[in-house]
N, C-alpha and C positions, 0 to 999 in steps of 0.2 A: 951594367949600363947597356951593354950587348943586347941584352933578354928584353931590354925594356923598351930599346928602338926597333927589335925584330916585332914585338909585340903593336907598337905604337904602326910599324909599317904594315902588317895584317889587318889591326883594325881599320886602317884607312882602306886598304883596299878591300877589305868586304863589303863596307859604308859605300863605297864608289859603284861596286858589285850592285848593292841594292840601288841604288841610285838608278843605272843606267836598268835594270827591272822595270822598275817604275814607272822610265822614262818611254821604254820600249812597249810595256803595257798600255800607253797611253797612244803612241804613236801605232801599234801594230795589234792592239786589240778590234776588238768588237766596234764598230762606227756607223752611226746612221747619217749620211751624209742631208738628205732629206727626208719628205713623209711620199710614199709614193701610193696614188689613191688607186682604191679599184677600180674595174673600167665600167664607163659610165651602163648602167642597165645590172651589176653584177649586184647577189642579194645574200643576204645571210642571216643565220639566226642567232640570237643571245637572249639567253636566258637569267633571268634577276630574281634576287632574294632580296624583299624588301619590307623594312619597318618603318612603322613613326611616319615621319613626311614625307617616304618614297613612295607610300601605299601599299598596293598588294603584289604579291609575286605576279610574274608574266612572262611570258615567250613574247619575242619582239622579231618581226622578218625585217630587216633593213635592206633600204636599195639604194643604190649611188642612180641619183642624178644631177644635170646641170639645168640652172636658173642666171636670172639677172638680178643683184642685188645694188638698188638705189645706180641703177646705169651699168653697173660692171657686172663681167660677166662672174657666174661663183658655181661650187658644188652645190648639193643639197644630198643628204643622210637623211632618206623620209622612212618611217616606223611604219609599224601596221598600227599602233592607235591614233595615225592620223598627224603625229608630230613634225617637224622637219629640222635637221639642224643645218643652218650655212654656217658654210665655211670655204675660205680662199684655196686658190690654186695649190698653196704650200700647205694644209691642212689646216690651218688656224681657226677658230669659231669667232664666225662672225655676232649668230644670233638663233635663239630657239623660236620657231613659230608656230602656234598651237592650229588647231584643225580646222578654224573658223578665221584662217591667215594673220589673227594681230601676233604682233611680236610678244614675247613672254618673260625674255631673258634678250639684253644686248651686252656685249663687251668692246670698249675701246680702251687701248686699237684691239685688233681679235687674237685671242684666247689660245695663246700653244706654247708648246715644247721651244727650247731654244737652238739650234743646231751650231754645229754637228751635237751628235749624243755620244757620250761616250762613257765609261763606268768613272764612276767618282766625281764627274760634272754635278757642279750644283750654280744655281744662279735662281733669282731678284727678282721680280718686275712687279712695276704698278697697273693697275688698269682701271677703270669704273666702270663699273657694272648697273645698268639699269634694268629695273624689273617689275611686274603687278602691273595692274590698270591705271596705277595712279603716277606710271614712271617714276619712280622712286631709283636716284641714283646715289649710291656710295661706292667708298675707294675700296680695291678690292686686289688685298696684295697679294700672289701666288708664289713659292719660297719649294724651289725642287729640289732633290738631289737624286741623280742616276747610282741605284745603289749597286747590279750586277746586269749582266746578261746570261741567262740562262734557258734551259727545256722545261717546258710546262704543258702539261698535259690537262689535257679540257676534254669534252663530251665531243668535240670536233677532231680532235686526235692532239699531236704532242708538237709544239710549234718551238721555235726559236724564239725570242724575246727579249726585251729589256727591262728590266725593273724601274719603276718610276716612284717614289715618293717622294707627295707633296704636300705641303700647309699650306692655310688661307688666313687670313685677319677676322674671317667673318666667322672663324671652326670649323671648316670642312680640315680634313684629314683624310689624304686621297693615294689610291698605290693603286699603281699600272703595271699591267704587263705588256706592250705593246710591241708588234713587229712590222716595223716602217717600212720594211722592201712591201709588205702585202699591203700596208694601210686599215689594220683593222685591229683593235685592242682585243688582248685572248682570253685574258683577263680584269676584272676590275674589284678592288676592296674599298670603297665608300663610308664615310662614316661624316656624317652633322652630328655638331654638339650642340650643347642650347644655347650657343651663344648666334646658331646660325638662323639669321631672316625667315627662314623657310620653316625651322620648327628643326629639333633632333630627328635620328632616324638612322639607316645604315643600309647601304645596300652591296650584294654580292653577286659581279656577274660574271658569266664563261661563255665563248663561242661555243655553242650546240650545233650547228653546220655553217660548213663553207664554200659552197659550190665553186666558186670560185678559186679559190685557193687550194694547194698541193700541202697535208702536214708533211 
């Protein structure tokens, strides 16, 4: 009986042990309290491998600027092919607007991460997505989970990160590396299936410079 309470009291306290692990990884890991964007005028490069619906591979120069969207003040991520993404102060996507200023893609409310991030966060939300010339809007549910934070090394050099995989209702199947102290994703693994509006496809992309940023 001895052996069986000494036994019965080690297993609990190893179970407690893991516990407070757990508990401690959670409170004293890796956290992104926010998205912190880069400063306005700063530009960088990323480079894409892309099939199916994404088109053709491309080098893209990206640069942070600030606009007014419907009154309020917002960011803007404009491309060198002319593209522009808003998005709010807390990084969220508001909307894509192609070269010739109509909109091309909207989301409400706008399109982000949920904070804090932290490893093993996952979470839900709804949004609807309008898009095409003919505004065509359907629900469009996003389903993430923070799977690590880790080093990853890109053509820009070797950044800090967090892993991000995510599902959509419409087939997108989407993995992030993103590092929110800089505001710039390091990496990206993309994939539409045919189930997605837009047509299958897949794209893969990596920071190639960062002037801006210190790896």
């Amino acid at each position: 009986m001895k052996h069986v309470q000494r036994f019965t009291r080690r297993a609990s306290l190893a179970m407690a042990a893991a516990a407070f692990i757990v508990t401690a990884c959670a409170v004293w890991g890796p956290r992104a309290e926010r998205w912190r964007a880069p400063t306005a005028g700063a530009s960088w490069e990323v480079a894409q491998r892309n099939t199916g619906s994404y088109g053709k591979d491309m080098v893209l120069r990206i640069t942070r600027g600030d606009g007014i969207w419907q009154g309020q003040p917002v960011m803007t991520l404009a491309n060198s092919q002319g593209m522009n993404t808003v998005i709010t102060p807390t990084g969220h996507w508001i909307a894509i607007v192609g070269r010739d200023g109509r909109t091309l893609t909207r989301w409400d409310p706008p399109l982000g991460f949920e904070y804090p991030i932290t490893v093993g966060k996952s979470w839900v939300k709804a949004y609807r997505m309008t898009f095409g010339a003919q505004g065509e809007t359907l629900p469009y549910d996003l389903n993430c989970t923070v799977q690590s934070h880790e080093k990853v090394t890109v053509r820009a050099g070797t950044f800090d990160a967090f892993k991000i995989v995510c599902s959509t209702n419409i087939g997108n199947e989407e993995t992030y590396w993103i590092n929110f102290d800089q505001g710039v994703f390091i990496k990206t693994d993309l994939r539409r299936t045919t189930k997605s509006p837009f047509g299958a496809g897949t794209q893969q992309s990596e920071l190639v410079s960062a002037p801006s940023l210190k790896p």
